[in-house]
Steps between C-alpha positions, in 0.01 A plus 500: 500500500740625785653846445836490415752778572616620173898473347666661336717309252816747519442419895530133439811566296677697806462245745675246274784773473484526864522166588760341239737855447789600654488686760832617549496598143230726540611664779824547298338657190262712738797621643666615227201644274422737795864589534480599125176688569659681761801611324275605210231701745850657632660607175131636353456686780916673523452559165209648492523742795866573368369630203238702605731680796699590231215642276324685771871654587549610154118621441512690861794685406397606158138634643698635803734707285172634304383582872759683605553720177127577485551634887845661429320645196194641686697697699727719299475816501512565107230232515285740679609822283434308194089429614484850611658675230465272202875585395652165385870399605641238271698340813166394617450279178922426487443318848199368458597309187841449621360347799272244303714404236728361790248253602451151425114608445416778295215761524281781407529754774296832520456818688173639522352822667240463760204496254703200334606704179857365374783713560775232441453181286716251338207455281194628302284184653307671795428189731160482614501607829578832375198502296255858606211206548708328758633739669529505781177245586698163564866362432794554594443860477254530756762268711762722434248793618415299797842457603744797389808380671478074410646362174161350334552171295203382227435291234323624211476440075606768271166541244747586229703201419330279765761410694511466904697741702611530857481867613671656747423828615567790794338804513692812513445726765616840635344668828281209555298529185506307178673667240533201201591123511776312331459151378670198363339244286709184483405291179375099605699367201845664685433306790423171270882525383595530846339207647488257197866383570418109643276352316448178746358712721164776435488813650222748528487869636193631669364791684328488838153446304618235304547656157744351336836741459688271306509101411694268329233254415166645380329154634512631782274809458165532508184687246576795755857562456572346858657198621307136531285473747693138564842694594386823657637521882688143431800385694646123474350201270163562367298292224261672269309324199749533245867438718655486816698795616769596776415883573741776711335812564708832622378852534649829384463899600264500781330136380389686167720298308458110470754283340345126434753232373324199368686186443300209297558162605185299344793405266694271794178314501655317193806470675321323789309283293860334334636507887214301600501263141879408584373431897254246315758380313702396806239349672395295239878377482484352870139382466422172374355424173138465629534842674615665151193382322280598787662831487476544113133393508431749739663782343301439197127454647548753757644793278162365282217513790697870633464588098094415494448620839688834430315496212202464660546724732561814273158388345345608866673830510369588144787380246353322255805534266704204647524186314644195617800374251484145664674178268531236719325213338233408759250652707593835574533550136173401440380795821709752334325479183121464632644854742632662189157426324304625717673810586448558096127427520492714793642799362302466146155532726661769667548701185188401397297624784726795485425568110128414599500804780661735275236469219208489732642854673534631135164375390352657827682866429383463109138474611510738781659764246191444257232567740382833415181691568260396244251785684774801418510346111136551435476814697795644298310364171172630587693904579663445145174423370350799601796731483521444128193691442551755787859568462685270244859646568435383902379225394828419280715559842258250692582214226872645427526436892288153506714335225834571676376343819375216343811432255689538819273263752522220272915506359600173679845582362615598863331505845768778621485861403678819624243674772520820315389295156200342711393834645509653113243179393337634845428807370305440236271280742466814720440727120222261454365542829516857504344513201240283608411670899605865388571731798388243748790312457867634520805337574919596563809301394827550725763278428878537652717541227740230649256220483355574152749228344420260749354143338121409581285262426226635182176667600616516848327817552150505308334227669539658836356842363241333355391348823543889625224539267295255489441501911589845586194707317262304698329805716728738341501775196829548434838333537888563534719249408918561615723276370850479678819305487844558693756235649463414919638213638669382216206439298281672269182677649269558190186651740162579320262703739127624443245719704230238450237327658805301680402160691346415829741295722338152470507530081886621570563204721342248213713656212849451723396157579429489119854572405680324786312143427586553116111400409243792370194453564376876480416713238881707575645336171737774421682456875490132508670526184753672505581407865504121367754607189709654712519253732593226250759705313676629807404272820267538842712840609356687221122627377204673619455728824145653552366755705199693537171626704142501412433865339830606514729315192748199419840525447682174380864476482643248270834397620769348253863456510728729352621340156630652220565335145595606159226450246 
């Protein structure tokens, strides 16, 4: 069979328009739809740009007039008495508050000394930046510092009541040394009332990093308190996801300030769509009756095959929540149901195999949790065996010490326990091995106090020293066991280190291909253990690190994230 070029039927379709429509009443229509796209672009954009000159104006003069008073301020001379004395004047607080109750944006303002200790407030809330910790590390403090005789703007969030501020502050100085710093905290929701006064049209206040100052739409902030990625450093039409936007940008104070104001117009898209339904309508009043049918029959299977192929098309990229709603009597109805069938049967074997995953991961931790050293049971029998007869109150600390490890190795009520819970259960392995090597055994337990409520998995910790023991007396009369944990990187470093018989390099290189391969086929159960529990519970970036030399110890470091959870 000859290859045939393939056609589209809305192609067919347009040809027929082509060749039987008017063409003078297309060029018409054209005509006018772009004039009314034009006039529209024109009066989005006026209005628009209108608006946010006249925000900016309004916004610049309030921040300006903060500016100015925080410089006038700075350099009065009762200012500087009042740091080095201490002796209050009340005109200090009459002009301060008389100056911010005449604003449109009200504030908290302060005066501190030079080691930021408050000798002016409107209130008892000492902002953060003030904090000892803080001071004077980062902020705008350390601006301020940086640059004595600048005006410093920046955003920051008052712990208190949890509300966003923009601070402005100059530092106050007298024979070129820093004697105190005076600040203004402007409240967000202030600037809300000031810019939330056209609702057609969005507007959002940021700072030159992006953090949002001040919005009228929280849609368009992100998880970190800044503006969308989709709008940042905007200008003209843009289309995101969710809308279509017209965005003016203008900046403030030295580019610090950004003013963003957003207009939506995803809704004209309706408006289009009746523009273009009456255009349809006109042409199917000068077209002949053949050409109406054509054009109704079109409409109808075309808006059906763009429906399946959308369809069809999210199914690539992932989505397998779209179902075709298609009632049209004929084929494509029949399509639509055999697509929304098996999109169903596809996501039940989905589940399935996800169930099926989740079980066998489960089943896999469950068994690797049970796996403990039958050799250390019957040792620790055979000491409490003898010990009763020797020393019967020892011997009542051995099994004391046994039972509690046992109880806890096989509660399958959780797999997660605090680590300062699973070094306790540790201990009385380490009792019981103490008991059992006397003085040629010791160990030491140094946990950070910060990570002792951090979440691990159970028995974490014993299989690794039991490895310690069961490889590192070979050659060797005696034996230190440490057993660390801290925080580094963001994780959780448990490390357990011995003095031991350690391991020559090729044994070494076996046991890390061991653990990377996720198969065991050496006698280190204990490692391959718990480096294959953690691995399941928390993913490939977490588990067991290994290092040591023939005749000179292992350490093992047993890295976990840091979690925390109530129990």
């Amino acid at each position: 069979m000859e290859d045939r070029k393939f056609r589209k039927f809305k192609d067919d379709i347009r040809k027929t328009f082509i060749l039987y429509a008017l063409i003078p009443v297309v060029i018409v229509t054209v005509s006018s739809y772009l004039i009314f796209l034009g006039m529209w672009y024109k009066t989005v954009t006026n209005q628009n740009i209108n608006l946010n000159y006249q925000v900016s104006q309004r916004i610049e003069k309030i921040l300006t007039s903060y500016i100015n008073e925080a410089c006038a301020i700075s350099k009065k001379n009762y200012i500087i008495d009042l740091l080095q004395t201490g002796h209050n004047n009340n005109s200090i607080y009459s002009r301060l508050y008389s100056f911010v109750n005449s604003m449109d944006v009200r504030c908290n303002f302060f005066i501190f000394d030079k080691d930021m200790h408050p000798i002016i407030a409107s209130t008892k809330n000492i902002p953060h930046y003030a904090n000892s910790g803080n001071f004077p590390q980062w902020g705008i403090v350390r601006r301020m510092l940086d640059n004595p005789e600048d005006v410093v703007l920046e955003r920051g969030l008052w712990k208190d009541n949890n509300k966003n501020v923009l601070t402005i502050g100059k530092a106050i100085v007298n024979n070129d040394e820093v004697k105190g710093y005076i600040t203004f905290d402007l409240d967000e929701r202030d600037l809300v009332k000031i810019i939330n006064q056209n609702f057609s049209i969005n507007i959002i206040i940021t700072d030159k990093y992006d953090n949002i100052i001040s919005s009228t739409n929280s849609l368009f902030v992100n998880k970190f308190d800044k503006i969308d990625e989709n709008l940042k450093n905007k200008k003209g039409f843009i289309k995101t996801k969710n809308d279509n936007f017209y965005i003016f940008k203008s900046k403030l104070i030295n580019d610090y300030i950004y003013v963003y104001t957003i207009t939506s117009i995803g809704y004209m898209s309706s408006t289009f769509t009746i523009i273009g339904i009456f255009i349809i309508l006109i042409f199917l009043m000068l077209i002949s009756t053949m050409l109406l049918s054509a054009k109704n029959i079109a409409n109808s299977k075309t808006k059906t095959i763009d429906n399946i192929i959308e369809a069809i098309k999210n199914v690539q990229s992932g989505d397998l929540n779209t179902q075709l709603n298609i009632n049209t009597n004929d084929e494509f109805e029949i399509i639509a149901q055999s697509y929304n069938k098996m999109l169903t049967d596809i996501k039940k074997l989905i589940e399935i195999n996800k169930e099926e995953a989740r079980y066998s991961m489960i089943s896999e931790i469950k068994q690797l949790e049970s796996q403990f050293n039958p050799h250390f049971l019957f040792n620790t029998l055979e000491i409490i065996k003898y010990m009763i007869k020797i020393d019967p109150i020892t011997a009542n600390k051995i099994l004391v010490c046994l039972s509690s490890l046992l109880r806890y190795s096989i509660n399958n009520n959780t797999n997660k326990i605090t680590l300062i819970d699973d070094i306790k259960y540790t201990q009385n392995y380490l009792l019981i091995l103490k008991y059992r090597f006397g003085e040629r055994f010791n160990y030491s337990i140094n946990i950070e106090k910060e990570v002792e409520s951090c979440t691990v998995p159970k028995l974490i910790v014993q299989p690794i020293i039991e490895n310690a023991i069961e490889h590192g007396f070979e050659g060797k009369n005696y034996l230190n066991v440490e057993i660390n944990a801290t925080f580094a990187l963001n994780k959780l470093i448990i490390t357990i280190r011995d003095d031991g018989a350690g391991i020559d390099e090729n044994q070494l290189e076996k046991i890390r291909l061991m653990l990377s391969s996720g198969k065991n086929s050496s006698s280190h159960f204990g490692i391959f253990n718990v480096h294959r529990r953690i691995q399941l519970m928390y993913g490939k970036n977490y588990g067991i690190e290994i290092y040591s030399k023939k005749d000179e110890g292992t350490t093992v470091n047993i890295i976990l994230p840091i979690t925390r959870e109530e129990f």
